[in-house]
C-alpha positions in Angstrom: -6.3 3.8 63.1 -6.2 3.0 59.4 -9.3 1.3 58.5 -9.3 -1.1 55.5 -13.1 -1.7 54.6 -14.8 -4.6 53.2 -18.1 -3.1 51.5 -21.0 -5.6 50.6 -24.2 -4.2 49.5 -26.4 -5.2 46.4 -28.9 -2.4 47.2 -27.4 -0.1 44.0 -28.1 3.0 45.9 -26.7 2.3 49.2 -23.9 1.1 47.4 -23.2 4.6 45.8 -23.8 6.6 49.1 -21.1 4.7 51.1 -18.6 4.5 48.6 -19.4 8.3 48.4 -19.1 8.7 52.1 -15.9 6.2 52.2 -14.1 8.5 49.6 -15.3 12.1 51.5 -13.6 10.6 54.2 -10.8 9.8 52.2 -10.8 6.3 53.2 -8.2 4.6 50.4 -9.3 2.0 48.6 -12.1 0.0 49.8 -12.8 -3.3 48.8 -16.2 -3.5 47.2 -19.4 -6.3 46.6 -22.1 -5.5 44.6 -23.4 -9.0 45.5 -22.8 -11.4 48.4 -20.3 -13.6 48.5 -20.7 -17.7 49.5 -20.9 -17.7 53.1 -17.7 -20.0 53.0 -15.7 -17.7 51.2 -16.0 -14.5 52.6 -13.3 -15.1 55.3 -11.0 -15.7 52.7 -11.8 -13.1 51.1 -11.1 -10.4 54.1 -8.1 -11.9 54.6 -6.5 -11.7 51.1 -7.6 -8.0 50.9 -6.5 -7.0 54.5 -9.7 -5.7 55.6 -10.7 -5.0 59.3 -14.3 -3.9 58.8 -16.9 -4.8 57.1 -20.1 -2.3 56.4 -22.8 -5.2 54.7 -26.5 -4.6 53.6 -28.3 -6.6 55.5 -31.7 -5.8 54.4 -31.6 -6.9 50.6 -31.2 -10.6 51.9 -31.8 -11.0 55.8 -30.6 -14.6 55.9 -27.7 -14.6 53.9 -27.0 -11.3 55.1 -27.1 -13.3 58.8 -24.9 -16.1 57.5 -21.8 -13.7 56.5 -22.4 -11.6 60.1 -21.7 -14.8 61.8 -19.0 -15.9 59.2 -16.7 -12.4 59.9 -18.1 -11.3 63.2 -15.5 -13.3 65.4 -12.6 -11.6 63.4 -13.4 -8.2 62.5 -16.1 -5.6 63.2 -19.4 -5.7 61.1 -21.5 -3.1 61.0 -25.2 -3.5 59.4 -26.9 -1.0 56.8 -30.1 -1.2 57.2 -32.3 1.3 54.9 -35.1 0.6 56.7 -36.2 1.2 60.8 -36.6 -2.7 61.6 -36.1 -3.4 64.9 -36.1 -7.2 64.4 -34.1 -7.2 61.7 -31.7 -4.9 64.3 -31.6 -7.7 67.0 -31.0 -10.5 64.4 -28.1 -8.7 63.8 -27.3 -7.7 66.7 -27.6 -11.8 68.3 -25.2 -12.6 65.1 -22.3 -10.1 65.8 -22.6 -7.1 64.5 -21.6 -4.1 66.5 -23.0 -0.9 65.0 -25.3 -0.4 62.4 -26.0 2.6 59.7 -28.7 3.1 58.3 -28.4 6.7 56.9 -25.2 6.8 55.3 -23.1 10.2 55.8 -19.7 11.2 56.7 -20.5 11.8 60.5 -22.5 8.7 61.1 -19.4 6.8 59.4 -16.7 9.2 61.4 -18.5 8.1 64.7 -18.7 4.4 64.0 -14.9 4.9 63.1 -14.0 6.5 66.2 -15.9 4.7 68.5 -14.4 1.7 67.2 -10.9 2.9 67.2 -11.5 3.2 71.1 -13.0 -0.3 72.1 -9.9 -1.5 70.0 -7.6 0.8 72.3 -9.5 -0.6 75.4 -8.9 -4.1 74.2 -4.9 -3.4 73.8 -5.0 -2.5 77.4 -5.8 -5.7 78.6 -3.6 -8.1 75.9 -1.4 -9.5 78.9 -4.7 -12.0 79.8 -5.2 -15.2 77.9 -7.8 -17.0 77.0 -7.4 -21.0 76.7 -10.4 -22.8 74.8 -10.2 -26.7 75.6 -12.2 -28.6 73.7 -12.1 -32.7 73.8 -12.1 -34.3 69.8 -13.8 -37.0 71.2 -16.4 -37.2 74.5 -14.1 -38.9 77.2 -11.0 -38.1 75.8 -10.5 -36.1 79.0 -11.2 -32.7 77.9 -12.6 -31.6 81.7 -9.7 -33.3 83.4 -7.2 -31.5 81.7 -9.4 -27.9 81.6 -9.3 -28.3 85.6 -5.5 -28.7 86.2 -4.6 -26.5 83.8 -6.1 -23.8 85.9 -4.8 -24.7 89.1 -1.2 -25.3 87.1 -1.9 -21.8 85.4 -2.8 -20.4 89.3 0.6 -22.2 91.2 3.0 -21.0 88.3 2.0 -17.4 89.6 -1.2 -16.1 87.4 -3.2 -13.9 89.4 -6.2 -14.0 88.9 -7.5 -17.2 87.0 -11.1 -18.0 85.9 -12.1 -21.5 85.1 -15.7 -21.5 82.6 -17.8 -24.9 82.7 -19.1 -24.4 79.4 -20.4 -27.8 79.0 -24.2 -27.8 80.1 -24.8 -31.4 79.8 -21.9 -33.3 81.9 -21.2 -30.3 84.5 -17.8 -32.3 84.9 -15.6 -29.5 86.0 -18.1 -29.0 89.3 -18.3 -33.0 89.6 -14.4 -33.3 89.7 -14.1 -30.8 92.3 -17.1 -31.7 94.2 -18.4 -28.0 93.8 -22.4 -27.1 94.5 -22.5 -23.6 93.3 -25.8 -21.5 93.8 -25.1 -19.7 90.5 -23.9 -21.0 87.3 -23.2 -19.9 83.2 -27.1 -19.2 82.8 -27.1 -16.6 85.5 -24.3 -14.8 83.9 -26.6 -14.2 80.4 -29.9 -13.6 82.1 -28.2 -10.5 84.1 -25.8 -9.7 81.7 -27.2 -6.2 81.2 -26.5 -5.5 84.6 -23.2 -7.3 85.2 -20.7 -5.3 87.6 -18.0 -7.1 89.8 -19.7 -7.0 92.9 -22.8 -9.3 90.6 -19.6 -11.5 89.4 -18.1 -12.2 92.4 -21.6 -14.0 93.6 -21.8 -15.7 90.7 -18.9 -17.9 90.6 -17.3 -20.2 93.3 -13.3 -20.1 94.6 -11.3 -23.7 94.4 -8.3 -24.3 94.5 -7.0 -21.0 94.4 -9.0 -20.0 91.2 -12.7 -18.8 90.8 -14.8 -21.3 89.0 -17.9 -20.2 86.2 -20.2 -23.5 86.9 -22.5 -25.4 84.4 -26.4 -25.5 85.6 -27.2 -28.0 88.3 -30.1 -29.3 86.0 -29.1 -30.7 82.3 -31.7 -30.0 80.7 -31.1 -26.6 81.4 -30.7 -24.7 77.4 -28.3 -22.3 77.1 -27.6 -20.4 73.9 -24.5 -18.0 73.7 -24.5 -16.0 71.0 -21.3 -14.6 69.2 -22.1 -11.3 70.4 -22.1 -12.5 74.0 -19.2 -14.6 73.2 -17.5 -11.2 72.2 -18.4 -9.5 75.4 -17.7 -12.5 77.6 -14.1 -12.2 76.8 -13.7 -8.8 76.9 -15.1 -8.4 80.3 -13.0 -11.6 81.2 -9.9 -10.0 79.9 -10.5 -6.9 82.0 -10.2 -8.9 84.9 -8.1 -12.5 84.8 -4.6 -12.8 83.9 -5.8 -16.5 82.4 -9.1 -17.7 81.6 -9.6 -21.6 80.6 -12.6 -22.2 78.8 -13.9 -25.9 79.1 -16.4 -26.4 76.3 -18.3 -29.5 75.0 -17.2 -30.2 71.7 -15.3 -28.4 68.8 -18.9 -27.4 67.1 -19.6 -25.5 70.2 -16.7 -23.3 70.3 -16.7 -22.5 66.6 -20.5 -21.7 66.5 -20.3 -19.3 69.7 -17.1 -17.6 68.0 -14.9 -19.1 71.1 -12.7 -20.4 68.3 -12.1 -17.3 66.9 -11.8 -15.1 70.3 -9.5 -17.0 72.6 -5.5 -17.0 72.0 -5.1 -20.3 72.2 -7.0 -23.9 71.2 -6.0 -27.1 73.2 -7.7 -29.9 71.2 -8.1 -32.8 73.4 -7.7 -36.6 71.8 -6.1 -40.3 72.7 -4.3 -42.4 70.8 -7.2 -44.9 69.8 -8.1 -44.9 66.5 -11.9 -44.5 67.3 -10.9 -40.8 68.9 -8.6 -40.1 66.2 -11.3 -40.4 63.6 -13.7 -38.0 65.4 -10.8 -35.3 66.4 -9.9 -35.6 62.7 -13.5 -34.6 62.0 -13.1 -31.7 64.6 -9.9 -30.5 62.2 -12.4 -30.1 59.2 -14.5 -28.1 61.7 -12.4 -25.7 63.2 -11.1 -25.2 59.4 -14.6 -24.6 58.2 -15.0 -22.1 60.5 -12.2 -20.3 59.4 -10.1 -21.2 62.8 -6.5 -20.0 62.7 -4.4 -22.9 63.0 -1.7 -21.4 64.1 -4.1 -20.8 67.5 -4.2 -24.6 67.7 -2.2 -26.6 70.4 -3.3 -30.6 70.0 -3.0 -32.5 73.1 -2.4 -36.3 73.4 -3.9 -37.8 76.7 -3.6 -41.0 78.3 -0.5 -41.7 76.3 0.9 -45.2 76.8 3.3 -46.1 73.8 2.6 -49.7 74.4 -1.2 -49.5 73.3 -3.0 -47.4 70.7 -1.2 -45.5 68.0 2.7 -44.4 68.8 3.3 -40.4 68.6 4.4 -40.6 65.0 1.2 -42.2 63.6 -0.8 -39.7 65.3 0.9 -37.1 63.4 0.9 -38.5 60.2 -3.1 -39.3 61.0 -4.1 -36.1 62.0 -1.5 -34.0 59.6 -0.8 -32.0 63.1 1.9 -33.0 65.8 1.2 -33.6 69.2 1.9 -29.7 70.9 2.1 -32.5 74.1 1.3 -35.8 75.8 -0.3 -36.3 79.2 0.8 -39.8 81.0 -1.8 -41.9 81.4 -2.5 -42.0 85.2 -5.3 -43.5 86.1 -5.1 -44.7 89.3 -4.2 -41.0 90.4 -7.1 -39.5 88.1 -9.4 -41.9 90.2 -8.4 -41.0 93.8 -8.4 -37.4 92.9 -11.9 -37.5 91.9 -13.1 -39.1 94.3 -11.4 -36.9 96.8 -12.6 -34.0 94.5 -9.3 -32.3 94.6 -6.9 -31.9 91.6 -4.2 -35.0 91.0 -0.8 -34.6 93.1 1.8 -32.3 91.6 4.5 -34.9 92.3 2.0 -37.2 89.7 2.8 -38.2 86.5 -0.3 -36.8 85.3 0.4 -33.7 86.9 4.5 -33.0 86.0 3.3 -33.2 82.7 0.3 -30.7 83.2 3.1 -28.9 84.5 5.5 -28.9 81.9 2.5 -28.3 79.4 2.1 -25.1 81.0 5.8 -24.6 80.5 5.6 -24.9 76.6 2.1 -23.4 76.2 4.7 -20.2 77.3 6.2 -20.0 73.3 5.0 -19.9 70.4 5.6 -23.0 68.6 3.0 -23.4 65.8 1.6 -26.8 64.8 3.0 -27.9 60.9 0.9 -29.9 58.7 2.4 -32.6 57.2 0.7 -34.7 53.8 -2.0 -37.4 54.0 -0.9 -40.8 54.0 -3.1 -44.0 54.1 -4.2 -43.6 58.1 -5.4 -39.9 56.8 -7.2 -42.0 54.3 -8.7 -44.3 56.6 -9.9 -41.8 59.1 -11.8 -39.5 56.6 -13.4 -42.3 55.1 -17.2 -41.8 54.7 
């Protein structure tokens, strides 16, 4: 593994002794800080020098040290100098991202934190045949559940073995209310005994449907729960180790960039319709994801309840959103209806669900989204 390191540490002496350490190790050409960057501009920053690991003082100035954690921890490993024995600074760190920390620089304590993250690397190219969908609806209603749902049970029929479908929405539950599912357990049960998670502790805490096992939402919506990037990290792994395809149904686009989904999963499916209304707020959910230094090339935008004769035509939502529909699901909402009342997925032979199907077909290449220029609907749906 050729490590290309990103160093950021205003403490002078600190400074010295890893760049010291770095060049006993004959690590070539470093990129170094002497002060931190704008949180904003560090991703940037990583990207334009090539780096894949970041060693950042994050005792000289806890909180903006905690801001760039969370900035580069989705994207490349950061590990924390800390001068100083502080436990709570250690957990800070540790609930932001970071993965090892250092905080008596020498060539064996660097060597180890190399090696040992040369090998979770190698683990994680073991298991690169899984994939990890992120749905997340632009706008609340825009169908974001409904599609998570059959895309699972689509993903499961076309032959993926096995498939893991995550309520990650506490507040509307919707994935357990479409398929009429009362599970015992549910997401919060997974963090409390995450320490002690095995498969035997998995396989009670989610449900089987519909051919697919099923993560729930609490029961109760005032139920809190906080994943942190680091658990977002881990969540994803350990799914990875065991699902060929993982769909991810989370509440809004600010979720999944603040728990790191964003930057973790292969793919984004952003959910929106063609009324102007849920335009405006999935444009605001562009900025976002772009704001958190999203790769747009991960992002697959999804057109639902398309009817030509109503709402914006396919073009305009192209030209509104600078991004082109990745597909269109047929508005079908008599189907949609019986189904949930039935709590059972909508018939294959559908029209809602040939064109689940034959999203699952294109979601197979690799066809990345273009932008295009503004024009005066881009205009009008960014206005303040």
């Amino acid at each position: 593994m050729i490590w290309k390191p990103l160093v950021v540490c205003p403490q002078p002496d600190f400074h010295r002794r890893m760049l010291a350490v770095l060049r006993e190790l004959t690590v070539d050409s470093p990129c170094t800080l002497a002060e931190y960057p704008p949180t904003g501009a560090i991703a940037a920053l990583v990207e334009r020098n090539g780096c894949n690991i970041c060693f950042l003082d994050a005792a000289t100035d806890p909180e903006q040290a905690q801001l760039l954690i969370s900035a580069l921890a989705p994207s490349l490993p950061v590990v924390a100098l800390h001068p100083r024995n502080d436990a709570d600074l250690i957990l800070r760190c540790l609930r932001r991202g970071a993965c090892e920390f250092v905080a008596d620089p020498s060539a064996d304590t660097v060597r180890g934190v190399f090696e040992r993250l040369a090998r979770t690397r190698l683990d994680a190219a073991h298991h690169a045949g899984s994939t990890i969908y992120c749905v997340v609806a632009g706008k609340p209603g825009c169908g974001g559940s409904t599609l998570a749902e059959h895309l699972a049970i689509q993903l499961r029929a076309n032959g993926a073995n096995p498939v893991l479908l995550v309520d990650g929405d506490h507040l509307t539950a919707s994935i357990t209310f479409q398929l009429k599912l009362k599970p015992e357990f549910h997401l919060e049960d997974v963090l409390r005994d995450w320490a002690r998670m095995d498969d035997d502790l998995w396989s009670r805490l989610t449900v089987p449907a519909f051919g697919v096992d099923v993560l729930a939402a609490p029961e109760d919506p005032t139920t809190r729960i906080e994943v942190s990037r680091q658990i977002a990290g881990e969540l994803c792994a350990f799914w990875r180790e065991r699902y060929e395809a993982v769909v991810l149904d989370l509440p809004d686009v600010r979720a999944a960039v603040d728990c790191g989904f964003t930057a973790l999963t292969d793919l984004i499916l952003l959910v929106t319709t063609n009324e102007l209304a849920a335009l405006q707020a999935t444009s605001r959910g562009l900025r976002y994801l772009d704001s958190g230094a999203a790769d747009r090339a991960k992002l697959r935008l999804i057109l639902n309840r398309y009817t030509p004769v109503t709402g914006l035509k396919r073009e305009d939502v192209k030209t509104a959103l600078s991004v082109p529909p990745f597909a269109t699901l047929c508005n079908d909402y008599e189907v949609i209806q019986a189904a949930l009342l039935e709590g059972k997925p909508a018939s294959a032979g559908s029209r809602f669900g040939a064109s689940v199907q034959a999203l699952c077909r294109e979601l197979s290449h690799k066809n990345v989204p273009e932008r295009k220029n503004a024009s005066w609907l881009t205009s009008l749906l960014h206005r303040k």
